[in-house]
C-alpha positions as CSV (number, residue, x, y, z in Angstrom):
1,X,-15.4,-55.0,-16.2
2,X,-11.7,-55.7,-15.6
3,X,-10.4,-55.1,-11.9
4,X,-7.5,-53.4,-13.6
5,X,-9.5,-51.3,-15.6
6,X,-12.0,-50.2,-13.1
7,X,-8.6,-49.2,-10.7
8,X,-7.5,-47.2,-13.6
9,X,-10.7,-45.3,-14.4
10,X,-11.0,-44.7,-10.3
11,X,-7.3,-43.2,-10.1
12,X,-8.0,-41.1,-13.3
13,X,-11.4,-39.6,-11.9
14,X,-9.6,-38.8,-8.5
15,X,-6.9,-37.0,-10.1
16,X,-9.6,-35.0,-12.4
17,X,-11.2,-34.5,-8.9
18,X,-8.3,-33.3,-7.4
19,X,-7.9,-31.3,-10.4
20,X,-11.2,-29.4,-10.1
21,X,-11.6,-29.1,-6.2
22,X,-7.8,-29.1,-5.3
23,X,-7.8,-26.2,-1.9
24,X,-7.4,-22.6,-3.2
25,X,-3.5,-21.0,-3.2
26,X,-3.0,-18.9,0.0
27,X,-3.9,-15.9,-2.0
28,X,-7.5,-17.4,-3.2
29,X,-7.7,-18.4,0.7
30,X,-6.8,-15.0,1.6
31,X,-9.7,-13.4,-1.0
32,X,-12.3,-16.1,-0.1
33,X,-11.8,-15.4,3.7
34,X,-15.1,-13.9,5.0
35,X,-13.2,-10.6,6.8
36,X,-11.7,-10.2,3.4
37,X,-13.6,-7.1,1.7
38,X,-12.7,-5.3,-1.5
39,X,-13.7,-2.3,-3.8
40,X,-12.5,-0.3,-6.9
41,X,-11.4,2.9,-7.8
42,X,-13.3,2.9,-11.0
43,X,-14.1,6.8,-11.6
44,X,-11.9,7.9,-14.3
45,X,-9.9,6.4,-17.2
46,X,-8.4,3.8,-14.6
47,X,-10.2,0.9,-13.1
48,X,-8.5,-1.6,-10.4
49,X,-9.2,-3.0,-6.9
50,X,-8.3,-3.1,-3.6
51,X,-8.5,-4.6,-0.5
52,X,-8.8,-4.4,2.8
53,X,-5.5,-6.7,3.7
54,X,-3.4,-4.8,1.0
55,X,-4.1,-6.4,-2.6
56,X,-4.1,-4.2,-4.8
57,X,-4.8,-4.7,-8.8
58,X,-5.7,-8.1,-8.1
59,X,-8.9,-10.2,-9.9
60,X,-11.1,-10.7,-6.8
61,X,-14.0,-13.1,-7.8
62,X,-13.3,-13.1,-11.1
63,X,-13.7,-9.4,-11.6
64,X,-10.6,-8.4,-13.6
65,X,-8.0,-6.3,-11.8
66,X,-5.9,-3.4,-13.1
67,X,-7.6,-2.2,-16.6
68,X,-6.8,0.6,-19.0
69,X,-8.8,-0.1,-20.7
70,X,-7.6,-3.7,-21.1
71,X,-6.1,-5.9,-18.1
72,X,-3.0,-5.6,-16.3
73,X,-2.3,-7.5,-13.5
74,X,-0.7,-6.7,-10.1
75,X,0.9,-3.9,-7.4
76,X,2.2,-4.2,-4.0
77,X,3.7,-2.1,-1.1
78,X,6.7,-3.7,1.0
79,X,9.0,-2.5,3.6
80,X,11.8,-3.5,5.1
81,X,14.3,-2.6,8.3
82,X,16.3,-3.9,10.7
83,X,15.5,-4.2,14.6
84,X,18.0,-2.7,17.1
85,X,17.9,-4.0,20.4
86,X,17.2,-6.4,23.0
87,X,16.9,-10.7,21.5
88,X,16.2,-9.2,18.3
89,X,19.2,-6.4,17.7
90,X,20.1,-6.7,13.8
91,X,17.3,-8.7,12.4
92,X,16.1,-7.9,9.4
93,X,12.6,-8.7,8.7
94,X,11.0,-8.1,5.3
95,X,6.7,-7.6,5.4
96,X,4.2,-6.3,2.9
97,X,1.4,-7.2,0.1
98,X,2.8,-8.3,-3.3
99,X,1.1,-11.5,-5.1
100,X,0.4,-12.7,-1.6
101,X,-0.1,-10.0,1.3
102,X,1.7,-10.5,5.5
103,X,-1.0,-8.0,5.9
104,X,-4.7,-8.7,8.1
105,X,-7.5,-6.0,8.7
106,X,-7.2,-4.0,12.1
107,X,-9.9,-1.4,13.6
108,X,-12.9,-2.2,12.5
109,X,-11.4,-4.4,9.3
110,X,-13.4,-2.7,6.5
111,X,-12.7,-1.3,3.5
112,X,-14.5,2.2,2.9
113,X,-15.5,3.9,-0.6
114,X,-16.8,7.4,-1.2
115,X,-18.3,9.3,-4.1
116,X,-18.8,13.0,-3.6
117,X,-21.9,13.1,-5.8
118,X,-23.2,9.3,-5.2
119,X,-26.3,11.3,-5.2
120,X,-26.2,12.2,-8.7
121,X,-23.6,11.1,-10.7
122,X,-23.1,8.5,-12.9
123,X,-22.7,5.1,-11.8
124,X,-22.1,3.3,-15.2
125,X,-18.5,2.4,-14.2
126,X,-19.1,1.0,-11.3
127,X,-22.0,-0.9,-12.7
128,X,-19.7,-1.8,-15.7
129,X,-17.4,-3.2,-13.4
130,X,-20.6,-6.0,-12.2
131,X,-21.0,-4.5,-8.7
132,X,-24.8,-4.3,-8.8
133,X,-27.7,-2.1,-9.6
134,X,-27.8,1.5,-9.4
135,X,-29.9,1.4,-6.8
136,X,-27.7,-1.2,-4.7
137,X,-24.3,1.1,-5.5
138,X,-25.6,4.3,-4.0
139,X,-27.1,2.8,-0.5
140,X,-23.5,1.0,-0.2
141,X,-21.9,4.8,-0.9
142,X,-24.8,6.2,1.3
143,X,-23.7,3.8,4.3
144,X,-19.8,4.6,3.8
145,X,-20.7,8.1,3.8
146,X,-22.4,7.8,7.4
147,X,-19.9,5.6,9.1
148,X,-17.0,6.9,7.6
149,X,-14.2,6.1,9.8
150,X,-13.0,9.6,10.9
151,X,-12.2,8.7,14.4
152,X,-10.1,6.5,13.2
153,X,-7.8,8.3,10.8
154,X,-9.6,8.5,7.6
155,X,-9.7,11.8,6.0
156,X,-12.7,14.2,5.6
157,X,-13.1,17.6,4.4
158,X,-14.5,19.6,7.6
159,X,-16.4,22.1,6.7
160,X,-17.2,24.2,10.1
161,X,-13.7,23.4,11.3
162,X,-15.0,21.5,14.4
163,X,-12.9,18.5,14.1
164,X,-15.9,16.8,14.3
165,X,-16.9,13.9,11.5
166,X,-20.5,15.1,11.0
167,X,-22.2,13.4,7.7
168,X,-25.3,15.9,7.3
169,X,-22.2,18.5,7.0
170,X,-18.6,17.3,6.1
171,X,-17.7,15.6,3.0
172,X,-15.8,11.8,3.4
173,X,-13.0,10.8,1.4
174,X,-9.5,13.3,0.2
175,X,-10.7,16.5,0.5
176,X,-11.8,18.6,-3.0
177,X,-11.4,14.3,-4.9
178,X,-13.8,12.6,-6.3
179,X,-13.5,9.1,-4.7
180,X,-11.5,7.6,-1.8
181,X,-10.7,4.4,-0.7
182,X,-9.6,4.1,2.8
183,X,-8.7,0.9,5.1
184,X,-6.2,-0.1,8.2
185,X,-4.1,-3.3,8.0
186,X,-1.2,-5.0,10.2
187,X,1.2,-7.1,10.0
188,X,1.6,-9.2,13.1
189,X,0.4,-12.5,11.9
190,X,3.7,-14.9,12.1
191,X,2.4,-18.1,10.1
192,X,1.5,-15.0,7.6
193,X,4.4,-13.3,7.3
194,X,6.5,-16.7,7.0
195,X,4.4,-17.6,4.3
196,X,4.8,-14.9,2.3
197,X,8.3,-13.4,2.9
198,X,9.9,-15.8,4.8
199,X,10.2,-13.6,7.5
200,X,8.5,-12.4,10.8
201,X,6.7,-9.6,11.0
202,X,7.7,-5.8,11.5
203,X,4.5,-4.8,13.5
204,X,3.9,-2.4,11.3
205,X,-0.2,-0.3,10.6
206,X,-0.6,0.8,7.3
207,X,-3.8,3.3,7.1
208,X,-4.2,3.5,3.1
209,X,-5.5,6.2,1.6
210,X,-6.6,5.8,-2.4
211,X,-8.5,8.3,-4.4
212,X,-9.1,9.4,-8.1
213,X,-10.4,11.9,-9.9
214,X,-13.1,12.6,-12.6
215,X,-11.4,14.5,-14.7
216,X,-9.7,14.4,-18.2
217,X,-5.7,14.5,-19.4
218,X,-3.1,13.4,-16.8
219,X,-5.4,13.4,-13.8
220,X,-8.2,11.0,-15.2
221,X,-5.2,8.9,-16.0
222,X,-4.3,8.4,-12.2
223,X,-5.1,7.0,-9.1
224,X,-3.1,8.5,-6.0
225,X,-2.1,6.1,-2.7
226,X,-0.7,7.8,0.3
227,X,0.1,5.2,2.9
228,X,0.2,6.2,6.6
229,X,3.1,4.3,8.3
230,X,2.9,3.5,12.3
231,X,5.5,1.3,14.2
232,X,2.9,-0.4,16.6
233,X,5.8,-2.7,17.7
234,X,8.0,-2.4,20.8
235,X,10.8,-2.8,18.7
236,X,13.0,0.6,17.4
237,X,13.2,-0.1,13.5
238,X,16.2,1.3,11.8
239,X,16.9,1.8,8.3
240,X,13.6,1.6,7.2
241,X,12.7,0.9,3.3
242,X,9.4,1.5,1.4
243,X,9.0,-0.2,-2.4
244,X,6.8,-0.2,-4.4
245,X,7.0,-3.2,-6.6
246,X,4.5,-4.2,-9.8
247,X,3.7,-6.9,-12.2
248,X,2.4,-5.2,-15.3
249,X,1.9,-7.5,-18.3
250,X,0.8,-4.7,-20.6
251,X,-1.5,-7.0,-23.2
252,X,0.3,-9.6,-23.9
253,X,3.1,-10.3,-21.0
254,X,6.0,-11.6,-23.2
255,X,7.0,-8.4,-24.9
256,X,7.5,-6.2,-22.1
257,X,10.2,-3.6,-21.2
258,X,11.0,-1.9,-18.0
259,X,12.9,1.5,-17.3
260,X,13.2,4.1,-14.9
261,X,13.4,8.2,-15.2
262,X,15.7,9.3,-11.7
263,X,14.5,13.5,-12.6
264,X,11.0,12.1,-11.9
265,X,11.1,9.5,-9.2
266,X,9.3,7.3,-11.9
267,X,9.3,3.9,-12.4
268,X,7.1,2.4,-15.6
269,X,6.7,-0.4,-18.3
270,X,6.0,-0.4,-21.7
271,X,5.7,-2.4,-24.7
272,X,9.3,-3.4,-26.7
273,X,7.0,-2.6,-29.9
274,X,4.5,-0.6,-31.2
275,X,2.9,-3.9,-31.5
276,X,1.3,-6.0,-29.0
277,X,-0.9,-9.0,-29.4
278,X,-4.0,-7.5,-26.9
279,X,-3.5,-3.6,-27.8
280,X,-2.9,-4.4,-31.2
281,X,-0.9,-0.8,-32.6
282,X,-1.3,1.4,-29.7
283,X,0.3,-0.6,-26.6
284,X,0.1,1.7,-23.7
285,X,2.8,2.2,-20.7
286,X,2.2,1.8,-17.1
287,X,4.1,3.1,-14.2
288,X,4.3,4.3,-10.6
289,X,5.5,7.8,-9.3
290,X,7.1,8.7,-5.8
291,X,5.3,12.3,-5.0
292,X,6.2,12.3,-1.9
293,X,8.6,10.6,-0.2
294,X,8.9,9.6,4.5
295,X,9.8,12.5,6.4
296,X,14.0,12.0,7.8
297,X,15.9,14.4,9.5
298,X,13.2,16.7,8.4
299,X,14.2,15.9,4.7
300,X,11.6,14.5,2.3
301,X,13.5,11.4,0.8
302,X,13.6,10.9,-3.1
303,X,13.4,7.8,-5.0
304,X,16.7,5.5,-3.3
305,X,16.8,2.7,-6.1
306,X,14.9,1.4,-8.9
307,X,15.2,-2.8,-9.2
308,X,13.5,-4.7,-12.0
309,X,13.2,-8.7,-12.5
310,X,13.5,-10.7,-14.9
311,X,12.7,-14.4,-14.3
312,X,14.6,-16.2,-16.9
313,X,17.8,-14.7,-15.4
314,X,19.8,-16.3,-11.9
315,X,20.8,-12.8,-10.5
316,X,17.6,-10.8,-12.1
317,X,15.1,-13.3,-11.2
318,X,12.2,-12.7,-8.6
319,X,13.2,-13.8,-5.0
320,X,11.8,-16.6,-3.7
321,X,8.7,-16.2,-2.0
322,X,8.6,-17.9,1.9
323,X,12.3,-18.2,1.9
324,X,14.0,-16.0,4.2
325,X,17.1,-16.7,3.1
326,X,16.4,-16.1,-0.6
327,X,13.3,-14.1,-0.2
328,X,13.3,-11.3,2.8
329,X,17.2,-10.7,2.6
330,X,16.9,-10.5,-1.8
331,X,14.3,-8.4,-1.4
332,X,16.4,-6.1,1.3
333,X,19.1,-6.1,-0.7
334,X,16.8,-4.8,-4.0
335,X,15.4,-1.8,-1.6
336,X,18.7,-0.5,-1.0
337,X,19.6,-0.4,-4.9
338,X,21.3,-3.9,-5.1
339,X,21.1,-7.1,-7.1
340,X,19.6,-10.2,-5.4
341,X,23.4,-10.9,-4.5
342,X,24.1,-7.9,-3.0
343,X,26.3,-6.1,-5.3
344,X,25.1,-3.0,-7.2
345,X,23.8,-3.1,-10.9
346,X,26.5,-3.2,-13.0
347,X,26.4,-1.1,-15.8
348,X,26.7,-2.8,-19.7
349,X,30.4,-2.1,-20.7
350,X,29.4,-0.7,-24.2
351,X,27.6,1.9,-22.5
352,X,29.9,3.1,-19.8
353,X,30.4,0.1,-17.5
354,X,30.4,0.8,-13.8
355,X,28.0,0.6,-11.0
356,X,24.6,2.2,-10.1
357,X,21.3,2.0,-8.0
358,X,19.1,3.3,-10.9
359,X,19.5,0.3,-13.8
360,X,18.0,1.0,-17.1
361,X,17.7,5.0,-16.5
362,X,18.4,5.7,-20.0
363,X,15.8,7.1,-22.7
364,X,14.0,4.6,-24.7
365,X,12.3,7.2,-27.0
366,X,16.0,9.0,-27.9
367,X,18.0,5.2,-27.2
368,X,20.1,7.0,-24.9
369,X,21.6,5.8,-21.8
370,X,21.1,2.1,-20.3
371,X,17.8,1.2,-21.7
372,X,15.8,-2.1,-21.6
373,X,16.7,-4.4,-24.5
374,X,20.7,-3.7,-24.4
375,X,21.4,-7.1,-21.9
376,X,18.2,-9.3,-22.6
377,X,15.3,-9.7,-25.3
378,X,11.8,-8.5,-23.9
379,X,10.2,-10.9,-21.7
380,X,7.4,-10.6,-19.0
381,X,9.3,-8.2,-16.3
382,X,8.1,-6.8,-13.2
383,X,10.0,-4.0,-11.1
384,X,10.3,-1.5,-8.3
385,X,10.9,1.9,-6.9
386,X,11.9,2.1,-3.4
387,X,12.6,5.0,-1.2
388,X,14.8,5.7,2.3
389,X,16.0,4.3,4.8
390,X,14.8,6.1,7.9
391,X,14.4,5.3,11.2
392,X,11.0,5.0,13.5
393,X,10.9,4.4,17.1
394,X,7.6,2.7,18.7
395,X,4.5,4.8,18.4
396,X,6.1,6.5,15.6
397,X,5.1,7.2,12.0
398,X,5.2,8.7,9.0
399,X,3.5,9.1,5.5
400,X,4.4,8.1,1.6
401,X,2.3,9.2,-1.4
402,X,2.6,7.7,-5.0
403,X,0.3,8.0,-8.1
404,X,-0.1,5.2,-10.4
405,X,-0.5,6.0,-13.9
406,X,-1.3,5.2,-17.5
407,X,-1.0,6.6,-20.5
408,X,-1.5,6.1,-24.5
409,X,-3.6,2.8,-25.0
410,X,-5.3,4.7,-27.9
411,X,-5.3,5.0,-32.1
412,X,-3.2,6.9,-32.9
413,X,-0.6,7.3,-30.1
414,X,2.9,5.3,-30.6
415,X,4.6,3.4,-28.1
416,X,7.3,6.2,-27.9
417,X,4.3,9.0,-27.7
418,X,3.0,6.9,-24.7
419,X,6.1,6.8,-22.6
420,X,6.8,10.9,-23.8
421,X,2.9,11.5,-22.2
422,X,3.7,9.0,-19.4
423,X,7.2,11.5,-18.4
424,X,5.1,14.8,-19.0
425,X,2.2,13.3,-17.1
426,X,4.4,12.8,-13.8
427,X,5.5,16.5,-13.6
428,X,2.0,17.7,-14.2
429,X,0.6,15.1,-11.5
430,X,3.6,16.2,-9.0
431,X,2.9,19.9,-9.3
432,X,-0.9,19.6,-9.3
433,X,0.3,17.4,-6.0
434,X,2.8,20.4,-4.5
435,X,0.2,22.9,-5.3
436,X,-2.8,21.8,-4.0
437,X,-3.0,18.7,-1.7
438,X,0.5,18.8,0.0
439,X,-1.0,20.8,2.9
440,X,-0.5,17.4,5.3
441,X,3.3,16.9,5.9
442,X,4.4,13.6,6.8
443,X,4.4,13.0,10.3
444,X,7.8,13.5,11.7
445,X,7.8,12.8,15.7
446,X,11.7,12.8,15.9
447,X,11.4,16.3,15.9
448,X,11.7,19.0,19.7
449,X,9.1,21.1,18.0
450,X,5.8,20.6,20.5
451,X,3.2,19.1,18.8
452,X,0.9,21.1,16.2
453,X,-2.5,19.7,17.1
454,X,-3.8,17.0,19.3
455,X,-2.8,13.2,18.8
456,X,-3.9,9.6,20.3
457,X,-1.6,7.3,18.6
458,X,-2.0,3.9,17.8
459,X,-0.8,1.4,21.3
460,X,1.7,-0.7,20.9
461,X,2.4,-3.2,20.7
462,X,-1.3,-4.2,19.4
463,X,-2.3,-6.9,19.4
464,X,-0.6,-7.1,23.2
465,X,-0.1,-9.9,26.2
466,X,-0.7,-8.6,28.7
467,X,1.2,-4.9,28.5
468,X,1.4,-2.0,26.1
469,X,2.1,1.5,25.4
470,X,-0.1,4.5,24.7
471,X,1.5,8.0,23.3
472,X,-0.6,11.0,23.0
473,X,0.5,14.4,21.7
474,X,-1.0,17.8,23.6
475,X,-0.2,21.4,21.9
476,X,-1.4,22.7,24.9
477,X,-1.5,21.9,28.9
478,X,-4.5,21.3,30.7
479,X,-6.3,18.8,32.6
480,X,-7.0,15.6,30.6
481,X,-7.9,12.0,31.2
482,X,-6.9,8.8,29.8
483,X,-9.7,5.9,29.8
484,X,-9.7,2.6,28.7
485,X,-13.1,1.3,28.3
486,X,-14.6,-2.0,27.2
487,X,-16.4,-2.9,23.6
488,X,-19.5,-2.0,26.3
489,X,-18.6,1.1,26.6
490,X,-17.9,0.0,30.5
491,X,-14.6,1.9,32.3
492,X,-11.9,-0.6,33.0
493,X,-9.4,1.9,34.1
494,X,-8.2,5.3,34.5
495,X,-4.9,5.9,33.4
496,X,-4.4,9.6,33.6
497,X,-6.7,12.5,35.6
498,X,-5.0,15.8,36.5
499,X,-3.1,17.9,34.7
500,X,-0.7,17.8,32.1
501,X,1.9,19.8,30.3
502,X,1.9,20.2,26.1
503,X,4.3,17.8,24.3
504,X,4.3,14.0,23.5
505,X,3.6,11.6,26.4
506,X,3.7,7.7,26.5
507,X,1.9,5.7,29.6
508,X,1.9,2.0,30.4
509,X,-1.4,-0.1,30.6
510,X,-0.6,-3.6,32.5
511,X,-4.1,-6.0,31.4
512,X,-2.8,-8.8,33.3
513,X,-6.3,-8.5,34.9
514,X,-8.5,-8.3,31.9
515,X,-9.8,-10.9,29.8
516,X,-8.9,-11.1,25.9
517,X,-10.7,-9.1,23.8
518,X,-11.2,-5.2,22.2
519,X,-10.8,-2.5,24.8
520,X,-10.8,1.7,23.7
521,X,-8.6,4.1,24.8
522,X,-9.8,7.4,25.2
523,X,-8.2,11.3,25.3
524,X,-10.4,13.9,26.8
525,X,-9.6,17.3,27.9
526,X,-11.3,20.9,27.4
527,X,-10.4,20.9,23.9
528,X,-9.8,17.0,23.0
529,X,-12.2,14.0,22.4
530,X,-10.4,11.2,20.8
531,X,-10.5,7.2,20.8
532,X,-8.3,4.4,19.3
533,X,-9.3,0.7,19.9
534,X,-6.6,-2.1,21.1
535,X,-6.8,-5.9,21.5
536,X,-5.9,-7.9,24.2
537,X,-4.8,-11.5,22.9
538,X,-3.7,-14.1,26.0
């Protein structure tokens, strides 16, 4: 055979080699990585995943994401703030899970799943959704029910008010739900962080809280996501935003609209016909709804801006993704209600003209208002609802809840019928929400009041080299100790022995002496028992 030819068949199998085996994207690296776990929320109308470094919605090993009943595609949670003080006084950094997450597992990096009646019930979802036998699903609920990670946040309905996790007795998961999700997650990793946003990290624990119910009308049309936010950083982060942002591509991506409804913190997408090519004549609309919004001032904030994208468009268009420059400060500017170039939306002339923070808040179903369609021809869009900005100082935290829902998706029910059941949906899901879960408030530690009920908070910084801080809460005084202990269970050191007055207290802990690796913190006193683990990286 020719030498030519035998060169030209060898550089045309390499690149079909290339092709085939070519190294995963960072986000197949991150969903291949072995510490990388996920799970569904799969018990009602609604089935999508989740995992344990923030993903949401996403197809993890080729199991489809987001489906109602068909696929959607993709959710995440940012946030945003500046840094006052010290080297770092006015930098804004940008962190969070979108397509790609900044996020990495913390505590004891699993993701947990609970059933109330795993016993029982029927498991044909989950098994629908390929994750084994029946047999297999209920030992893996039976071993999230034993080691459900109560002393590390995760919520549990107590049922002899002991404050003690007890298995044989309490129930895991949102109390009076169905099924809960539950996982921690940081951002710390730099090379991370860069790679996503194009920015360092905020130091910022997320403890995520999912759960669903088995149920009919709005609720079985709804999963719920409260996010627990803790500065674990050193650093005091000022005006603070939260967004969530979302990729729908209802059936087929190209026909898509966006809009927002201001009366309902609610943010959603829908179809630009009563046609699409996947749903056929029942296209169904998708959106995301701010329940409950970080404590400031002792205010609950409201929905600050609504931002959508649209990819075909300079201005509109998604930010760039590991630019800092054109990624972390877009997406700042987009929190706060602005455009990618910092000015507010302006408003179409023929409608008004002017300037706003809530773009295409009009009414599709009446054509009232700024609506999707006026500017641009339907496209594939993605968008976002943020809320705040508030401040939190090291140690601090505080909470978020949205619900995502659907709605329509079925014969019979119009594209306008969908986004009508969509609107009256929200206020149902936010009263049900008011009425009878809303008896946590978000944490609010900026606050004189003395604290409510005992509190070990997260050290920080965490990971630390070689120093940190610890902050505890005490509703009462009394004698108490503070011990750090290794993974052995061994004492290291005794921070605190004596007696103590109620309120919020912070100590030092200098491991210049230790050796790297995980060390617990404990809290004990007459009427307190409580642990946190922390790792020590030289």
């Amino acid at each position: 055979m020719n030498s030519r030819v035998v060169l030209f068949l060898l550089i045309v199998l390499v690149f079909i080699t290339s092709r085939i085996f070519s190294q995963p994207s960072k986000l197949q690296k991150d969903v291949l990585d072995s510490t990388i776990q996920f799970t569904r929320i799969n018990i009602n109308n609604i089935s999508t995943s989740f995992s344990n470094n923030g993903l949401s919605d996403y197809n993890f090993n080729g199991v489809k994401g987001f489906r109602y009943p068909k696929d959607f595609y993709s959710a995440g949670f940012w946030w945003s703030g500046l840094l006052i003080g010290g080297k770092v006084n006015g930098e804004i950094r940008v962190s969070g899970t979108s397509f790609k997450t900044s996020l990495v597992p913390t505590g004891d990096k699993k993701i947990y799943r609970v059933r109330r009646d795993y016993k029982t019930g029927n498991l044909s979802p989950e098994i629908n959704d390929g994750e084994g036998t029946e047999i297999e699903i209920r030992k893996k609920y039976e071993t999230d029910w034993h080691n459900w990670p109560a002393n590390e946040g995760a919520p549990y309905d107590d049922k002899n008010k002991n404050g003690i996790y007890e298995p044989e007795i309490d129930i895991p998961g949102y109390p009076g739900v169905d099924q809960t999700i539950w996982f921690r997650a940081i951002d710390f990793d730099t090379t991370q962080s860069r790679s996503v946003f194009g920015s360092l990290p905020l130091g910022i624990e997320i403890q995520a809280t999912y759960w669903a119910y088995n149920l009919s009308g709005p609720l079985g049309n709804t999963i719920f996501r409260k996010y627990k936010i803790i500065n674990c950083s050193a650093n005091h982060l000022n005006d603070l935003y939260f967004s969530i942002t979302a990729d729908p591509d209802i059936g087929d991506a190209t026909d898509d609209y966006v809009g927002c409804d201001t009366s309902l913190s609610l943010a959603y997408s829908y179809n630009a016909f009563n046609y699409d090519a996947v749903y056929t004549n029942h296209p169904p609309v998708f959106g995301f709804l701010l329940i409950k919004g970080p404590i400031e001032n002792n205010q609950d904030l409201k929905l600050t801006s609504f931002n959508f994208f649209i990819n075909t468009d300079s201005v509109l268009g998604y930010p760039q993704i590991g630019s800092y420059e054109n990624g972390a400060l877009h997406f700042y500017n987009l929190f706060q209600g602005k455009t990618k170039d910092g000015n507010y939306y302006r408003i179409p002339h023929t409608i008004g003209g002017g300037e706003t923070r809530y773009p295409l808040s009009g009414d599709p179903v009446k054509q009232q208002g700024w609506v999707d369609g006026i500017d641009f021809p339907p496209g594939n869009r993605s968008f976002g609802l943020s809320t705040g900005p508030i401040e939190l100082m090291p140690g601090e935290s505080t909470e978020i809840v949205f619900s995502q829902i659907a709605a329509g998706g079925y014969e019979g029910m119009s594209k306008n019928g969908a986004i009508d059941s969509i609107r009256s949906y929200s206020l149902t899901i936010k009263n049900f929400y008011k009425a009878s879960l809303d008896s946590t408030t978000s944490i609010d530690h900026k606050t004189n009041n003395l604290p409510s009920e005992f509190s070990l908070f997260q050290n920080y910084p965490n990971p630390f080299n070689p120093t940190t801080t610890i902050q505890f809460a005490l509703p009462e005084s009394g004698k108490f100790n503070l011990k750090v202990y290794n993974i052995l269970g061994q004492e290291v050191v005794t921070l605190i022995d004596g007696e103590m007055n109620s309120g919020i207290h912070k100590v030092n802990f200098d491991a210049g002496r230790l050796a790297s690796g995980v060390y617990i913190y404990k809290l004990v006193g007459s009427n307190v028992n409580l642990s946190k683990k922390m790792i020590l990286m030289k």
